[in-house]
Chimera marker file (.cmm) of the C-alpha trace (Angstrom):
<marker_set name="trace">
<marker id="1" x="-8.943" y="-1.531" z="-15.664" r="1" g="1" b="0" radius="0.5"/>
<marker id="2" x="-6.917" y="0.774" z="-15.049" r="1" g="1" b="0" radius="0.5"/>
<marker id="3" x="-4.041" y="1.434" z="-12.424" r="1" g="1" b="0" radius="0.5"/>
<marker id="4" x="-3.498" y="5.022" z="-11.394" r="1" g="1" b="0" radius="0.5"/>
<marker id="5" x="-1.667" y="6.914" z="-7.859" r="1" g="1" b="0" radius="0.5"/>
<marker id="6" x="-3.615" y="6.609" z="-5.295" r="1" g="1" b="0" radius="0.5"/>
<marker id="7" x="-5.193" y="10.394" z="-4.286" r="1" g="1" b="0" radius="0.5"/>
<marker id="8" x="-6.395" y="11.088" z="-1.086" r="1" g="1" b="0" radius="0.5"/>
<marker id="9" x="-10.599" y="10.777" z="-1.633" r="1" g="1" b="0" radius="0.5"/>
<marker id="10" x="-9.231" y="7.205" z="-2.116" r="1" g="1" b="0" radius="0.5"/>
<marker id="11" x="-7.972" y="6.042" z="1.303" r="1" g="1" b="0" radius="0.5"/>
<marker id="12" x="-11.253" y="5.137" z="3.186" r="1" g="1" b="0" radius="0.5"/>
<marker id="13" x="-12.051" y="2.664" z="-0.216" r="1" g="1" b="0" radius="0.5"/>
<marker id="14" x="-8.067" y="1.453" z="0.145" r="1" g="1" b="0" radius="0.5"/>
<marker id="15" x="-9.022" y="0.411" z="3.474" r="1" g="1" b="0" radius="0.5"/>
<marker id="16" x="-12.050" y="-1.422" z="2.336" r="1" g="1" b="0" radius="0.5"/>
<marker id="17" x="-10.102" y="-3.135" z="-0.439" r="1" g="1" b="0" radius="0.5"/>
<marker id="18" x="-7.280" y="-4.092" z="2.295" r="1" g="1" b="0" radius="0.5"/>
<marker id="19" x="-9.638" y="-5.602" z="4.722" r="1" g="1" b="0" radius="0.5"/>
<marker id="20" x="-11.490" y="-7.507" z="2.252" r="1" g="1" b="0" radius="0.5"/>
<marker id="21" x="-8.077" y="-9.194" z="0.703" r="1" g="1" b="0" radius="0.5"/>
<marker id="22" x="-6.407" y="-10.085" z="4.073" r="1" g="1" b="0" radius="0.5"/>
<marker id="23" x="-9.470" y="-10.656" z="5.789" r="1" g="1" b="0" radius="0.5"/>
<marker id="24" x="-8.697" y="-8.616" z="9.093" r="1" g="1" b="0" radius="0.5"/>
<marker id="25" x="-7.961" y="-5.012" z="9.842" r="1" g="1" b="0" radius="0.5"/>
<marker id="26" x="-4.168" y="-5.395" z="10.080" r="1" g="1" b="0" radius="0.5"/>
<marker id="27" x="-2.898" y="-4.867" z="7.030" r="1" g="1" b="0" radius="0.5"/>
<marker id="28" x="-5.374" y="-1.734" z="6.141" r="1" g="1" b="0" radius="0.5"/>
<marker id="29" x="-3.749" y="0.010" z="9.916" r="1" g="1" b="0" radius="0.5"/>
<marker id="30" x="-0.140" y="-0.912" z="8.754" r="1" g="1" b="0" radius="0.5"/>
<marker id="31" x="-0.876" y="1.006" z="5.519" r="1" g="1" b="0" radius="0.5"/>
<marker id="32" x="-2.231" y="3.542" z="7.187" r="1" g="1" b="0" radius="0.5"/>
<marker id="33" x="0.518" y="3.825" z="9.713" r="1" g="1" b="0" radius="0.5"/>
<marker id="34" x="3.111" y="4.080" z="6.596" r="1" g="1" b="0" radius="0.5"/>
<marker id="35" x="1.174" y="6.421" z="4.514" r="1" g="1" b="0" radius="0.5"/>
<marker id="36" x="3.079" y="9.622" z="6.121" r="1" g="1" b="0" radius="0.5"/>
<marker id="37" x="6.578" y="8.490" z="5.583" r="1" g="1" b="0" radius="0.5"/>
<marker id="38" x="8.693" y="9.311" z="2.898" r="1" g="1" b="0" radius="0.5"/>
<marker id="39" x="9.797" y="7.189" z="-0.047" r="1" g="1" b="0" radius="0.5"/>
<marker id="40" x="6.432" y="5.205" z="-0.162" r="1" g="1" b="0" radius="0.5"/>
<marker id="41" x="4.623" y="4.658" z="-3.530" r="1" g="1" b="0" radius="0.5"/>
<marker id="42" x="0.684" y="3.452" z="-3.552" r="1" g="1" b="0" radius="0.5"/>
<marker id="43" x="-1.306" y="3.014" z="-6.186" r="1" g="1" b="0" radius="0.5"/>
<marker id="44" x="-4.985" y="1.629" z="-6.767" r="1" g="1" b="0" radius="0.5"/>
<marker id="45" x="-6.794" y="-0.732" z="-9.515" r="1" g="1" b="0" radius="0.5"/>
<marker id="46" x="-9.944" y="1.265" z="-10.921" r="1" g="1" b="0" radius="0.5"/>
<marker id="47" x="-12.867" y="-0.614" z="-13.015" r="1" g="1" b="0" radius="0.5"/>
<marker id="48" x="-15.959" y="1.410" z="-13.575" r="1" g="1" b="0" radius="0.5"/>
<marker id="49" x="-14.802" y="4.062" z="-11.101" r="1" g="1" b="0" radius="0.5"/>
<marker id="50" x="-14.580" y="1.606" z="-8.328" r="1" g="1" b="0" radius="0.5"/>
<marker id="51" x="-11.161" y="1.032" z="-6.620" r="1" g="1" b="0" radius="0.5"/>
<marker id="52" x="-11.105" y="-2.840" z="-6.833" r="1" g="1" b="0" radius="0.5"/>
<marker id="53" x="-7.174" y="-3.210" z="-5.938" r="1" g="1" b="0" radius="0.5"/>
<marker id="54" x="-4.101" y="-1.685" z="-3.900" r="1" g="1" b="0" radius="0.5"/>
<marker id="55" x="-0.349" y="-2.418" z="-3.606" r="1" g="1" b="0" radius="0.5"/>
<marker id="56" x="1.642" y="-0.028" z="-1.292" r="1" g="1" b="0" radius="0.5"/>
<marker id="57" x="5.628" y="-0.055" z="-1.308" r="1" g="1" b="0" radius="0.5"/>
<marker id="58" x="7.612" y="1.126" z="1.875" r="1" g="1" b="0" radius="0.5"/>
<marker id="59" x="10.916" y="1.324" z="2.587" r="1" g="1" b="0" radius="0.5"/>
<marker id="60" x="12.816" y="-2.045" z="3.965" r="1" g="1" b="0" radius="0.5"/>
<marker id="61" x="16.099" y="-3.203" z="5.091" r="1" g="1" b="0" radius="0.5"/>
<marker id="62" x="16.467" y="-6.775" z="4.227" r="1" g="1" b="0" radius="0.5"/>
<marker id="63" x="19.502" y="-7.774" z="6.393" r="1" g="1" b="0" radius="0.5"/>
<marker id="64" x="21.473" y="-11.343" z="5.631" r="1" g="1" b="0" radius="0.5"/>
<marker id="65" x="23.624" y="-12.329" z="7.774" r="1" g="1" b="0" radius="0.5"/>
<marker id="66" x="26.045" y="-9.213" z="8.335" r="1" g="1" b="0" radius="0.5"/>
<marker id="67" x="25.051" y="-7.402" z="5.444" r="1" g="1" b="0" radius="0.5"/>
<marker id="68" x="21.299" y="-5.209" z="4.741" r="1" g="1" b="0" radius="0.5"/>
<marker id="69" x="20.031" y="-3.613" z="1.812" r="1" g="1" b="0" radius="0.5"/>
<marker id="70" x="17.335" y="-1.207" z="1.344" r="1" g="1" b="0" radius="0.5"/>
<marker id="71" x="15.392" y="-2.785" z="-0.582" r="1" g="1" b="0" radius="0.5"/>
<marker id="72" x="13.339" y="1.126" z="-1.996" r="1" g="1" b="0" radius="0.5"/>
<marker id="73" x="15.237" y="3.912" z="-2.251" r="1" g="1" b="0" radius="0.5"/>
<link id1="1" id2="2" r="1" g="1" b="0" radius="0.2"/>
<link id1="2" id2="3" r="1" g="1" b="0" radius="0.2"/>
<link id1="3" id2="4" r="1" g="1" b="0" radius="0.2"/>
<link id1="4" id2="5" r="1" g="1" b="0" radius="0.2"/>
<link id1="5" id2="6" r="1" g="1" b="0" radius="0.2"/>
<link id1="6" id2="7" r="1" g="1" b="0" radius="0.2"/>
<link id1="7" id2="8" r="1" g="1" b="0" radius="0.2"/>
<link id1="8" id2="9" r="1" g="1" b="0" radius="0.2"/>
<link id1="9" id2="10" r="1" g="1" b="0" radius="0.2"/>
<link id1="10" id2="11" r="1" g="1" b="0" radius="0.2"/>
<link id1="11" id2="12" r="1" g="1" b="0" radius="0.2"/>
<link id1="12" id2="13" r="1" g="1" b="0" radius="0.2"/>
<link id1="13" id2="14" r="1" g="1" b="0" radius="0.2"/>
<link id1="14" id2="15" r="1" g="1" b="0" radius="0.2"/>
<link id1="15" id2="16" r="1" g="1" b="0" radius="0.2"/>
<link id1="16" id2="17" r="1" g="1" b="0" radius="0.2"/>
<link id1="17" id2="18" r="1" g="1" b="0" radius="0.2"/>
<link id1="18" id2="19" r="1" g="1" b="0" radius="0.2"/>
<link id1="19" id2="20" r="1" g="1" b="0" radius="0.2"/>
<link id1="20" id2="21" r="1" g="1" b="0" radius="0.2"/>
<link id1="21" id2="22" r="1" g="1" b="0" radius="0.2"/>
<link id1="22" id2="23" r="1" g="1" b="0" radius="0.2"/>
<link id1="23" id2="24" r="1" g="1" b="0" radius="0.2"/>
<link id1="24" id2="25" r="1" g="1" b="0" radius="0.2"/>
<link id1="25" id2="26" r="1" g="1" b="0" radius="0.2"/>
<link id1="26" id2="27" r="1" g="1" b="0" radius="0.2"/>
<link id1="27" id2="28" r="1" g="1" b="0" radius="0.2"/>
<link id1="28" id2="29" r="1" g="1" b="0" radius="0.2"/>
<link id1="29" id2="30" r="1" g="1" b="0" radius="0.2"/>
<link id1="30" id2="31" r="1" g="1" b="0" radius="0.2"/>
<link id1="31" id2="32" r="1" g="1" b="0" radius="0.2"/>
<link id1="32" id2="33" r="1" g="1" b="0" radius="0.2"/>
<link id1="33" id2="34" r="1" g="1" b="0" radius="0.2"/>
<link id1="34" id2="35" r="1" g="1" b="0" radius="0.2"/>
<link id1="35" id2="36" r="1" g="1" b="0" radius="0.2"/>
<link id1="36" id2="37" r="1" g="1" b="0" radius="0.2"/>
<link id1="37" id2="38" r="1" g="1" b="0" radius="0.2"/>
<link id1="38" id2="39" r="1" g="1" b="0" radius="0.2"/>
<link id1="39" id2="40" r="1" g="1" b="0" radius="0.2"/>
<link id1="40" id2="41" r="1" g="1" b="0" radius="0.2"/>
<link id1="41" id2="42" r="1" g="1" b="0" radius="0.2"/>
<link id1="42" id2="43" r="1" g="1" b="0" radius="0.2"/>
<link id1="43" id2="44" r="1" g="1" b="0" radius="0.2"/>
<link id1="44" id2="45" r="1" g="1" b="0" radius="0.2"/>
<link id1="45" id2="46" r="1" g="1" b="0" radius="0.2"/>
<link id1="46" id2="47" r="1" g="1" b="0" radius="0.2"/>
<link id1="47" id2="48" r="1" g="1" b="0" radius="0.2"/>
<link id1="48" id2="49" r="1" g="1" b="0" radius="0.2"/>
<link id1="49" id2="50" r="1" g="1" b="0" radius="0.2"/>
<link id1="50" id2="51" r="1" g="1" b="0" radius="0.2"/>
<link id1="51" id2="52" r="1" g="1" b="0" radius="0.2"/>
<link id1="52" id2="53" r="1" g="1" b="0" radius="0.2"/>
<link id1="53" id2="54" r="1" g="1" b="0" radius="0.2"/>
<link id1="54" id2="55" r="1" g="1" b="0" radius="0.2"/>
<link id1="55" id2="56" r="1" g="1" b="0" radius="0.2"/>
<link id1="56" id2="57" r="1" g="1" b="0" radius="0.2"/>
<link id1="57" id2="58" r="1" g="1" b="0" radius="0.2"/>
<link id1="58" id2="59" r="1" g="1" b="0" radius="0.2"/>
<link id1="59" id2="60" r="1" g="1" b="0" radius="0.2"/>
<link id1="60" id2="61" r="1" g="1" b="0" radius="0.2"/>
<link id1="61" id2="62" r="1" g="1" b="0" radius="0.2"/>
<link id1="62" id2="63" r="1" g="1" b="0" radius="0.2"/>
<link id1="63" id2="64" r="1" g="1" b="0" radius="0.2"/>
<link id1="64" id2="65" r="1" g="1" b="0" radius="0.2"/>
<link id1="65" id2="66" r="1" g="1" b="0" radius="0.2"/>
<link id1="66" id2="67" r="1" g="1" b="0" radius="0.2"/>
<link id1="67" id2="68" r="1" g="1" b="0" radius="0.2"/>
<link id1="68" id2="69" r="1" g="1" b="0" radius="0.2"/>
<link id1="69" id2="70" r="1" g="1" b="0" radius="0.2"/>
<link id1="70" id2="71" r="1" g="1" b="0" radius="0.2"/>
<link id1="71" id2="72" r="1" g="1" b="0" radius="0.2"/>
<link id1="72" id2="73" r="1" g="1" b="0" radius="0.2"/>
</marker_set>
């Protein structure tokens, strides 16, 4: 296996991997939705030229009590 950036003949077999994890459509819009901002990072799983996994990383605040953090820079 190996785990590679994701390029852009890749997004309609992201999707497929996405939907078939989480079971719904969700998750494959929301990464979607991200794709175009800055400071995200997504890479794919390949096994005999198939994609057969995705992780995506976004920006986030994660805010605790009066104090937040972004959690990728």
């Amino acid at each position: 296996m190996d785990i590679r950036t994701e390029k852009p003949e890749d997004v309609e077999a992201v999707r497929n991997v996405n939907i078939a994890a989480f079971g719904r459509e969700n998750e494959a819009n929301l990464v979607e939705r991200l794709r175009g901002i800055a400071s995200t990072f997504s890479f794919v799983a390949v096994e005999s030229d198939r994609i057969v996994g995705h992780i995506f990383f976004s920006p986030v605040v994660v805010v605790e009590g009066k104090c937040s953090r972004e959690a990728v820079q």
